[in-house]
C-alpha positions as CSV (number, residue, x, y, z in Angstrom):
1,X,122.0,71.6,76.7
2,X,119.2,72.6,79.5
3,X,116.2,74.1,78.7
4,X,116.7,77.7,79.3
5,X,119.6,77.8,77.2
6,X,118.0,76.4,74.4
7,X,115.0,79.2,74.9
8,X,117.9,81.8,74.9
9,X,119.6,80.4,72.0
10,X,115.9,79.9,70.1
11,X,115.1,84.0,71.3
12,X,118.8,84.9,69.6
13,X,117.8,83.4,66.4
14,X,113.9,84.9,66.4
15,X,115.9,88.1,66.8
16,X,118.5,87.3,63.8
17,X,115.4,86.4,61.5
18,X,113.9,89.4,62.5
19,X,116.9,92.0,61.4
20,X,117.1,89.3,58.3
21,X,113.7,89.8,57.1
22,X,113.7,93.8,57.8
23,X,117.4,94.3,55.9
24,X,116.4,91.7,53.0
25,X,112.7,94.0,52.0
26,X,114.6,97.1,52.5
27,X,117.7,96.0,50.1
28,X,115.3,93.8,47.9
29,X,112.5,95.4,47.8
30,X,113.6,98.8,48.3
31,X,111.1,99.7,51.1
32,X,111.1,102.2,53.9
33,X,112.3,100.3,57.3
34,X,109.5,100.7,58.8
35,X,107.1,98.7,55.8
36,X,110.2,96.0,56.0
37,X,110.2,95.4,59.9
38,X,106.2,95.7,59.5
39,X,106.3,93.0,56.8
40,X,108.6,91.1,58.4
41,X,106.5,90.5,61.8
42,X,103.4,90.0,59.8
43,X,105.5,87.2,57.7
44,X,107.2,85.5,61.2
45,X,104.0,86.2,63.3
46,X,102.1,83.7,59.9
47,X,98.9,86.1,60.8
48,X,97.9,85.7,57.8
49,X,97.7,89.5,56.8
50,X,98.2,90.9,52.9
51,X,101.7,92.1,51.3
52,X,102.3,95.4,52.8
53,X,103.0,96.7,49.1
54,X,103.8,94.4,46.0
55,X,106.5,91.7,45.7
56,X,108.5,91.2,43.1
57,X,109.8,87.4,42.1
58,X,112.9,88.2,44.0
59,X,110.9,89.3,46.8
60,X,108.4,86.5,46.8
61,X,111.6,84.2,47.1
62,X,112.7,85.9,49.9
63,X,109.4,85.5,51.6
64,X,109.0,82.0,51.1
65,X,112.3,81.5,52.7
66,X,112.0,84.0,55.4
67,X,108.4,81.8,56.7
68,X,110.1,78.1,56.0
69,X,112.7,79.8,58.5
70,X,110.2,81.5,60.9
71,X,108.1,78.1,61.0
72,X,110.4,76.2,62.6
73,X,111.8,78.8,64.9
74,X,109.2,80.2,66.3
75,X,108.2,76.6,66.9
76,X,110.8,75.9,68.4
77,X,110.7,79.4,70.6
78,X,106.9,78.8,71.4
79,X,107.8,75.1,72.3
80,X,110.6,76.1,74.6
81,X,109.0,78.9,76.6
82,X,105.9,76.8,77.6
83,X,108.1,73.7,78.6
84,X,109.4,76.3,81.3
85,X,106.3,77.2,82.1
86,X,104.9,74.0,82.6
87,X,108.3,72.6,84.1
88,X,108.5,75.6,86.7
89,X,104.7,75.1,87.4
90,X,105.8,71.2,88.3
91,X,108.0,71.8,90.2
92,X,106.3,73.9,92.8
93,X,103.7,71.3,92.8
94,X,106.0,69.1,93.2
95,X,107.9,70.7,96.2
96,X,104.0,71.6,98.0
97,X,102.9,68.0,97.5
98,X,105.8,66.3,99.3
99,X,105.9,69.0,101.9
100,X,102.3,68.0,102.6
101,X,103.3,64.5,102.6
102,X,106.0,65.3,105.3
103,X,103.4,67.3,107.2
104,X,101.6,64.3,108.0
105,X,104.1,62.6,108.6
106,X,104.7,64.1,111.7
107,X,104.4,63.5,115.1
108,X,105.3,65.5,118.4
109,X,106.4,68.4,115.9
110,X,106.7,72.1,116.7
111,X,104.5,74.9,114.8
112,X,105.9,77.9,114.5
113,X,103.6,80.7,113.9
114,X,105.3,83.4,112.1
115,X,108.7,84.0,109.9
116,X,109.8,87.1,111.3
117,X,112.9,87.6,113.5
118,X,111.3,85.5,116.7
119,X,110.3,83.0,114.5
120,X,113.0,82.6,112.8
121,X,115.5,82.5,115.5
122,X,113.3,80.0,116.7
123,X,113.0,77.9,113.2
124,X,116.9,78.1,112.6
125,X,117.1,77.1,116.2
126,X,114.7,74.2,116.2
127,X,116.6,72.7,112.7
128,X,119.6,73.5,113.8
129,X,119.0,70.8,116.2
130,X,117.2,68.4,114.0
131,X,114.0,68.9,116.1
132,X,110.9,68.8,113.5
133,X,109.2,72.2,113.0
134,X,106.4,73.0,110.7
135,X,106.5,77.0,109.7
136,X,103.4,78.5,108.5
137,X,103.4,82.7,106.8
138,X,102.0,84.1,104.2
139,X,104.1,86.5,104.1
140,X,106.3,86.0,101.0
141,X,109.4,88.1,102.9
142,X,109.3,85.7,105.6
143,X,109.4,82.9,103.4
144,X,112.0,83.1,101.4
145,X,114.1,84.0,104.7
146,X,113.1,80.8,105.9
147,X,113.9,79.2,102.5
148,X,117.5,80.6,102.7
149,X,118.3,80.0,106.3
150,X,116.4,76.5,107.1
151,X,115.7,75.0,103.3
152,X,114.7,71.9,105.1
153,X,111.8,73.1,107.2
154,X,107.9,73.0,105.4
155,X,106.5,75.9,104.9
156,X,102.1,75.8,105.5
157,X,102.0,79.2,102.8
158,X,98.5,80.3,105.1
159,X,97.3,82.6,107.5
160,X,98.9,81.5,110.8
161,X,95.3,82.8,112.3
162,X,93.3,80.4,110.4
163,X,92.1,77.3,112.2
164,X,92.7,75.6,108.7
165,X,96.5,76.4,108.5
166,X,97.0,74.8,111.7
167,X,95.2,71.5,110.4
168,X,97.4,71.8,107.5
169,X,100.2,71.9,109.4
170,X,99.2,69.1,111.4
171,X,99.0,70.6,114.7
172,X,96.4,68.1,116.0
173,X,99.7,65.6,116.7
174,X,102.2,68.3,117.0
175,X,103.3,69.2,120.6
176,X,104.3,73.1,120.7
177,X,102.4,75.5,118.7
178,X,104.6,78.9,118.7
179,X,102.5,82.2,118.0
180,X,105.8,84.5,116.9
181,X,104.3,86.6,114.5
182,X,105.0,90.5,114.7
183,X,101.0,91.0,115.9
184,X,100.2,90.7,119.3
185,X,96.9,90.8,118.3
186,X,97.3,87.7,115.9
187,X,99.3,85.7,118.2
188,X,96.1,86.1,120.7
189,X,93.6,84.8,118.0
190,X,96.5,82.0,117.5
191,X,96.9,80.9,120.9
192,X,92.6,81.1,121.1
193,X,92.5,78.7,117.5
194,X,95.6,76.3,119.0
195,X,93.7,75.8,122.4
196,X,90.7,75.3,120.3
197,X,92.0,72.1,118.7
198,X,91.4,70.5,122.1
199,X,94.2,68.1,121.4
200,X,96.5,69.5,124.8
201,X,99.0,71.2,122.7
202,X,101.2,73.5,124.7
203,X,100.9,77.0,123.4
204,X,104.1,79.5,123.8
205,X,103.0,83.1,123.0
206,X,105.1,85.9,121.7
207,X,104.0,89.7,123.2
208,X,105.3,93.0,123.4
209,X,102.4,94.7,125.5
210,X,101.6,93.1,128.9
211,X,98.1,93.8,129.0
212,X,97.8,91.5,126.0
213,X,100.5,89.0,127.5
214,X,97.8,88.4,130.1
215,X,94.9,87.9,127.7
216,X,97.1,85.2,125.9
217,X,97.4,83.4,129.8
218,X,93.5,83.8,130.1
219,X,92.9,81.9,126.9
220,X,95.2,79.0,127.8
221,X,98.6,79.9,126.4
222,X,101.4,77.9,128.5
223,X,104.1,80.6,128.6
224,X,104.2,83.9,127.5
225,X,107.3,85.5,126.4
226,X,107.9,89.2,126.4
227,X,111.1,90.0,123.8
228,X,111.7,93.4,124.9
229,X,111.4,92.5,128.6
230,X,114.0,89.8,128.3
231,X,115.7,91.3,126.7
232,X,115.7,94.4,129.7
233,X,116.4,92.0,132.3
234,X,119.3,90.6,129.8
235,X,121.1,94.0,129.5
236,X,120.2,95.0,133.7
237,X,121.8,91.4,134.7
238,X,125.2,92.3,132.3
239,X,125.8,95.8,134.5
240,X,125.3,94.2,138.1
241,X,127.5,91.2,137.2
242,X,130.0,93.7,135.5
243,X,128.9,95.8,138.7
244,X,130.0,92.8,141.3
C-alpha cells in the first residue's frame, strides 16, 4: 500500500477514535458533548491537561484504553504525514539536481527566454525535434505549461533578466539565446546580459514595438522578430495569393 493511502487510512481511524472517545464519556460518563469531544482531544492530543470533570472506574478504563489506542495512531498519523513531507521535498530536489546536472551537460544548446505563447511554440518546437533547449521563467503559469507540453525540457526557475540565470542555464556554451518573454522591455535587458557573456552567442529577440526592435539591433541582437508584423504580412500574402 503507498504512502498516501496509508496517511488516508491512518486520518480515517484518528477520526473513528475521535467519535469513539466523544460517544464513550457522553454514554459512560454522562457528560454534555461538548466536555466529551473536549476530553477526548485533550486525551488523543496526550497534552497532558487535568480530567475535565471526575472519572469514575468505568470511565478511567475507558480512558486508559482510549490513549493505548490514540498512542499508536496518532504515531502512526504523525509518522505518515512527515514521510510525505520529506518524500515530496526529495523529490523536487531530486528532479532540480539532475536538471542542473543536464544543464552542464550541454553544449551548442538553445536558451529560451520566456514560457509564454512565443516561447513556448518555440520550446515545443525545439523538442519536438530533439534539439536541446534550456527554458528559464519564474513564472509559475509558464512553468507548468512547459511541464505539460515539453516534460523533457529543464526548466532554470530565475529571472530570465538576471545575468545569473543565464550562467545557470549554461549559456556560456549554448549557441542561441531566445529573449521571448511578453516584455519588450525585458527581452532588451536580455539581449544586453546575453551579449554581455562575450562568449559569441547569437541572440534572437522577440518585440512588439519597433522603436524597441531597433534598440535590441543596437545592443547586438542577431535578428529581431516582430509577432504581430509577421503575422500582418502572413494574413496580406494569403489575400494576394487568394487574389492571383
Amino acid at each position: 500500500m503507498q504512502s498516501g493511502n496509508l496517511q488516508r487510512l491512518a486520518t480515517m481511524l484518528v477520526a473513528i477514535l475521535l467519535v469513539v472517545g466523544t460517544c464513550g464519556f457522553v454514554i459512560i460518563e454522562g457528560w454534555p458533548l461538548a466536555d466529551s469531544l473536549y476530553m477526548t482531544l485533550i486525551t488523543l492530543s496526550t497534552v497532558g491537561f487535568g480530567e475535565v470533570q471526575e472519572l469514575s472506574a468505568g470511565g478511567r478504563l475507558f480512558t486508559s484504553l482510549l490513549i493505548t489506542f490514540s498512542f499508536v495512531l496518532v504515531a502512526c498519523w504523525t509518522a505518515g504525514f512527515t514521510s510525505i513531507l520529506v518524500s515530496g521535498e526529495l523529490s523536487g530536489q531530486f528532479q532540480i539536481q539532475q536538471e542542473k546536472r543536464m544543464i552542464n551537460a550541454l553544449q551548442g544548446h538553445t536558451v529560451v527566454c520566456g514560457g509564454g505563447a512565443t516561447a513556448l511554440t518555440v520550446i515545443i518546437r525545439l523538442a519536438a525535434e530533439d534539439k536541446p533547449v534550456v527554458a528559464i521563467t519564474q513564472d509559475e503559469t509558464e512553468i507548468a505549461a512547459i511541464r505539460r507540453m515539453a516534460p523533457d525540457v529543464p526548466i532554470v526557475q530565475a529571472d530570465p533578466k538576471s545575468e545569473l540565470a543565464l550562467i545557470d542555464a549554461n549559456a556560456i556554451n549554448a549557441k542561441y539565446l531566445v529573449a521571448g518573454t511578453a516584455s519588450d522591455y525585458d527581452n532588451l535587458l536580455i539581449t544586453i546580459t546575453g551579449k554581455g557573456l562575450g562568449t559569441g552567442i547569437c541572440v534572437m529577440s522577440c518585440a512588439q514595438s519597433t522603436e524597441l526592435a531597433s534598440r535590441m539591433l543596437k545592443v547586438g541582437a542577431d535578428e529581431v522578430i516582430c509577432p504581430l508584423i509577421i503575422g500582418g504580412e502572413h494574413v496580406a500574402s494569403l489575400i494576394t495569393d487568394s487574389a492571383d
